[in-house]
TITORNU-980672 format. One record per residue (C-alpha): residue number from 1; residue in one letter; x, y, z. Coordinates in steps of 0.001 Angstrom, whole numbers, padded with zeros to 6 digits, always signed. Example, Ala and Ser with C-alpha at 12.3 -4.5 7.8 and 13.67 -1.06 7.14 Angstrom:
<recs>
{pos=1 code=A xx=+012300 yy=-004500 zz=+007800}
{pos=2 code=S xx=+013670 yy=-001060 zz=+007140}
</recs>
This chain:
<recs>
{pos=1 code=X xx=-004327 yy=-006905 zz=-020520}
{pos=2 code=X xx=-002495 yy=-009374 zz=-022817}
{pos=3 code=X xx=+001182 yy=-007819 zz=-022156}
{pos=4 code=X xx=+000087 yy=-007831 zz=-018265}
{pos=5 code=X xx=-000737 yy=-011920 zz=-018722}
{pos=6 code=X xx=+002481 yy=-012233 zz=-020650}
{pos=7 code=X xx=+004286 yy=-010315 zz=-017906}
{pos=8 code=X xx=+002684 yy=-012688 zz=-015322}
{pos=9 code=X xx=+003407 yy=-015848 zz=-017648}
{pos=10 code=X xx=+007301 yy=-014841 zz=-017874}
{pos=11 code=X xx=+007007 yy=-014628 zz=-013851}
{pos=12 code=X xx=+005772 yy=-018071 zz=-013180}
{pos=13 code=X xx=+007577 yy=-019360 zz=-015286}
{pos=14 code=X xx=+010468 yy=-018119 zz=-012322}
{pos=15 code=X xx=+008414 yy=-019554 zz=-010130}
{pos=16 code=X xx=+007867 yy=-016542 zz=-008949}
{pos=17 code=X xx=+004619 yy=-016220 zz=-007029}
{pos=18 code=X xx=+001935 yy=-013783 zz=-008599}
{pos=19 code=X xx=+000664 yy=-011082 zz=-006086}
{pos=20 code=X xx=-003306 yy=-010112 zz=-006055}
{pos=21 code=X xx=-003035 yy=-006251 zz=-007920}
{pos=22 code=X xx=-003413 yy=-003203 zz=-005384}
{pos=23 code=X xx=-007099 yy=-002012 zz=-004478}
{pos=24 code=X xx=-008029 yy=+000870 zz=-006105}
{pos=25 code=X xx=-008327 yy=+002930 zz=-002661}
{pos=26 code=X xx=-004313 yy=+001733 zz=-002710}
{pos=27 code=X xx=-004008 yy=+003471 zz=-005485}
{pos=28 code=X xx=-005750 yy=+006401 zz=-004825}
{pos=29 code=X xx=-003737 yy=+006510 zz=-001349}
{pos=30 code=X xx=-000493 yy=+006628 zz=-003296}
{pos=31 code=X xx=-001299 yy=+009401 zz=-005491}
{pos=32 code=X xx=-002866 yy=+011252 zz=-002867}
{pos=33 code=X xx=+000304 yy=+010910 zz=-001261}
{pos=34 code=X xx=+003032 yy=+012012 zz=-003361}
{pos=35 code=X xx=+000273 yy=+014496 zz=-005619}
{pos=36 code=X xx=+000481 yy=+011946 zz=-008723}
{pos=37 code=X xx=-001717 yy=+010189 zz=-011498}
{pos=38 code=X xx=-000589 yy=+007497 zz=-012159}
{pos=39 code=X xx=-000812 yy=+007073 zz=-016047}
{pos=40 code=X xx=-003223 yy=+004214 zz=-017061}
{pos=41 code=X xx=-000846 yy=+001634 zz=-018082}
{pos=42 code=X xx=+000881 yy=+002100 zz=-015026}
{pos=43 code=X xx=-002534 yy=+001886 zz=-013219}
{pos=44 code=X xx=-003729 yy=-001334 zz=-015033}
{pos=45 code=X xx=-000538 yy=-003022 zz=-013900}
{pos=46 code=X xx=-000509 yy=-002137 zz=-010298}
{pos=47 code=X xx=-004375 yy=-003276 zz=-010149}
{pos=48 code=X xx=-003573 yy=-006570 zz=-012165}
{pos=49 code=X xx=-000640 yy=-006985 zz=-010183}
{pos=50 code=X xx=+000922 yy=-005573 zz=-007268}
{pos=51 code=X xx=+004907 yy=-006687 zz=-008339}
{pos=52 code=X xx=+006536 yy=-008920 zz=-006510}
{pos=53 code=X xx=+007333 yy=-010364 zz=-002968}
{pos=54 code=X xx=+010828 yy=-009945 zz=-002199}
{pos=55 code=X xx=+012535 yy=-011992 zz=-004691}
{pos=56 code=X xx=+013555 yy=-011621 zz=-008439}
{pos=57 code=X xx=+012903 yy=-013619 zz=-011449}
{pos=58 code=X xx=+015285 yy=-016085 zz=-012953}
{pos=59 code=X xx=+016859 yy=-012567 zz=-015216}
{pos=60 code=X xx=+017586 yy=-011189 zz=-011991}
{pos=61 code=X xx=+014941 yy=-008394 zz=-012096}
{pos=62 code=X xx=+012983 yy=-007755 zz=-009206}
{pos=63 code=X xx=+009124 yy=-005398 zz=-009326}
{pos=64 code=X xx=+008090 yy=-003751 zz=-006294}
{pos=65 code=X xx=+005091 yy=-003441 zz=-004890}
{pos=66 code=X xx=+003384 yy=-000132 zz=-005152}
{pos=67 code=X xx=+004001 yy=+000093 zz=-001099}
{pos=68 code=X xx=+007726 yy=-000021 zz=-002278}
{pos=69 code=X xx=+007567 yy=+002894 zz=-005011}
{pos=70 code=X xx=+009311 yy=+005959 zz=-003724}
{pos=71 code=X xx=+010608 yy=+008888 zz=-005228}
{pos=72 code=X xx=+014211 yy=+008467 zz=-006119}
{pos=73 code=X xx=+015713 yy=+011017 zz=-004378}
{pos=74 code=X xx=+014113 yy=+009391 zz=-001548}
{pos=75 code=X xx=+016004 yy=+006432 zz=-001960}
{pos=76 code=X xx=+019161 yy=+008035 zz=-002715}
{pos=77 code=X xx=+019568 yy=+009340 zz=+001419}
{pos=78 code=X xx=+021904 yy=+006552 zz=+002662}
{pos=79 code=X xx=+023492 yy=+008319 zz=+005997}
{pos=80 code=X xx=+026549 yy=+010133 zz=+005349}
{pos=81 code=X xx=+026758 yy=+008964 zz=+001339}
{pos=82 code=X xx=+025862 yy=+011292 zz=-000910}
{pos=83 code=X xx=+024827 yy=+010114 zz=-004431}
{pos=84 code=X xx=+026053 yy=+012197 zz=-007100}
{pos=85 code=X xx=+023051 yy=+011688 zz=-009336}
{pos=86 code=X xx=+020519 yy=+012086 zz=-006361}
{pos=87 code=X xx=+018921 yy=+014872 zz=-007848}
{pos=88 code=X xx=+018916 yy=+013671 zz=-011288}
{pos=89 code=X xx=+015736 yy=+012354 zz=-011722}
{pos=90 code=X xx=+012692 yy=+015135 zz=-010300}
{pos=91 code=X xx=+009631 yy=+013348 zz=-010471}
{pos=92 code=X xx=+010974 yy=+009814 zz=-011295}
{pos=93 code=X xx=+009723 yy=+007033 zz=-009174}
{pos=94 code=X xx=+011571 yy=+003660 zz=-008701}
{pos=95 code=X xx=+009822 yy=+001080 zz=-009178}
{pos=96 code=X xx=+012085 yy=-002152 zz=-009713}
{pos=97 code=X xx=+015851 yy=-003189 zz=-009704}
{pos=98 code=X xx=+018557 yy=-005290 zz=-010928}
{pos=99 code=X xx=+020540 yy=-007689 zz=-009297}
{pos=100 code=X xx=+020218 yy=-006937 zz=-005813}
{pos=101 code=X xx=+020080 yy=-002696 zz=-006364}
{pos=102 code=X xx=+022883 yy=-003152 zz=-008622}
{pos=103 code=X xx=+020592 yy=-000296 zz=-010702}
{pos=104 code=X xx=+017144 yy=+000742 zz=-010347}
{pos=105 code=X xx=+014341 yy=+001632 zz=-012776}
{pos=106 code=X xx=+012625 yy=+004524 zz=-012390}
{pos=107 code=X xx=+009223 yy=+006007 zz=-014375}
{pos=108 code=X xx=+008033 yy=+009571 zz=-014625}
{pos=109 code=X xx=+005186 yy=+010361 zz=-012447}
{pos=110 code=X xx=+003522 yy=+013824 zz=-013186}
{pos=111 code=X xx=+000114 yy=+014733 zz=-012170}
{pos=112 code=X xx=-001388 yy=+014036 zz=-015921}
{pos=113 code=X xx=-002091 yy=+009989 zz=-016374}
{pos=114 code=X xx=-002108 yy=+010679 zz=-020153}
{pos=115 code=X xx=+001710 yy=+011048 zz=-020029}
{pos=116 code=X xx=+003986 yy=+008045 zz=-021074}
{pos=117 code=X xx=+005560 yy=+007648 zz=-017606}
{pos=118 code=X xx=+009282 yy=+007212 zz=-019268}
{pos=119 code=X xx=+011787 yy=+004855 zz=-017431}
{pos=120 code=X xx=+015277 yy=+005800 zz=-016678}
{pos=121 code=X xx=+018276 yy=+003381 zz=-015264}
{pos=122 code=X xx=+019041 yy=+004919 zz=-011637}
{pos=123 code=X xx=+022958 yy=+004203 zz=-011319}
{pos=124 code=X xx=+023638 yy=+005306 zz=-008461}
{pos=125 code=X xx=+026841 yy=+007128 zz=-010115}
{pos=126 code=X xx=+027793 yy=+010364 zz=-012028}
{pos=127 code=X xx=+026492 yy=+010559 zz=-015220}
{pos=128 code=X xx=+023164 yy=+009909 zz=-014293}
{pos=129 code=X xx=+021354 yy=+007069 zz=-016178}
{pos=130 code=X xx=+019844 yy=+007402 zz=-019182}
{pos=131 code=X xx=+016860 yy=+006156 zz=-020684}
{pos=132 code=X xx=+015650 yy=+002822 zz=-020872}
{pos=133 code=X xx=+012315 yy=+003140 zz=-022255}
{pos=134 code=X xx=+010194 yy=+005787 zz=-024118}
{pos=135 code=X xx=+007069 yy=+004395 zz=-021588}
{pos=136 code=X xx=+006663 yy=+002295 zz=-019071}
{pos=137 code=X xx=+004230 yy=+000016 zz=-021026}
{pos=138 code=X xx=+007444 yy=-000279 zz=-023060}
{pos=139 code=X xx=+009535 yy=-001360 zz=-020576}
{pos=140 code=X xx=+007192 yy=-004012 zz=-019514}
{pos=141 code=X xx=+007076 yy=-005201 zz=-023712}
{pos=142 code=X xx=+010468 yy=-005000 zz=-023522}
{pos=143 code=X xx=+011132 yy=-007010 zz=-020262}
{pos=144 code=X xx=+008472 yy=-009714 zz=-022002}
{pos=145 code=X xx=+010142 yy=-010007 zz=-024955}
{pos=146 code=X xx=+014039 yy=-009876 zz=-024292}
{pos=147 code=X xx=+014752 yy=-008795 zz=-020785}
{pos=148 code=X xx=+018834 yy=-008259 zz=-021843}
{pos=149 code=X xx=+017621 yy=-005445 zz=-023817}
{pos=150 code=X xx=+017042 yy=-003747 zz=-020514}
{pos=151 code=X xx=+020382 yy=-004061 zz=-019099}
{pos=152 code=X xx=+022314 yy=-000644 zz=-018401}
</recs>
């Protein structure tokens, strides 16, 4: 759990109030619901800490909760817009932002929790984004130890 505690550490430090994780029936409602496992490090950090309330840290990230997590071609129906990228990402789920939606991250959610989970930049925009991280317990080392790395 130490990259969790460091995760929570760089959060307070924001003053950025640290959320009790998700139960695991929460859990097991989510990937009941959208026929997922969540891989374990992915797991371990929703039950250590269910993201954030809605504000961002001092680097202008913002986690969601796992209430929040959606599929992004979920996200992407805004009315009459029509993303160019919406269907760029099957089986990616967002999971945080930057700057107020200026992007979104997004992990792979499969039904096999031994996968990595990879994270992608959502953009919104045509090319779709490309990788950020080769796992989402990457991304979250990353974000820990130089959260500019993780700019699109």
């Amino acid at each position: 759990m130490t990259i969790l505690t460091d995760l929570t550490k760089r959060w307070a430090a924001s003053d950025v109030a640290i959320r009790e994780g998700a139960s695991h029936d929460r859990i097991a409602a989510f990937e009941h619901e959208h026929s997922v496992s969540l891989p374990h490090d992915v797991a371990d950090y929703f039950r250590f800490v269910d993201g954030m309330d809605d504000t961002m840290c001092d680097d202008f990230f913002h986690f969601w909760k796992l209430d929040d997590v959606r599929p992004v071609h979920d996200i992407m129906r805004d009315g009459d817009h029509d993303y160019a990228d919406r269907n760029a990402y099957p089986g990616y789920f967002a999971f945080a932002d930057y700057l107020i939606d200026s992007w979104h991250y997004a992990m792979l959610l499969t039904d096999a929790s031994h996968q990595p989970a990879p994270v992608r930049f959502v953009t919104f925009s045509d090319p779709p984004g490309g990788f950020a991280a080769d796992s989402f317990r990457s991304f979250i080392v990353q974000y820990c130890d130089d959260p500019n790395m993780l700019l699109c």
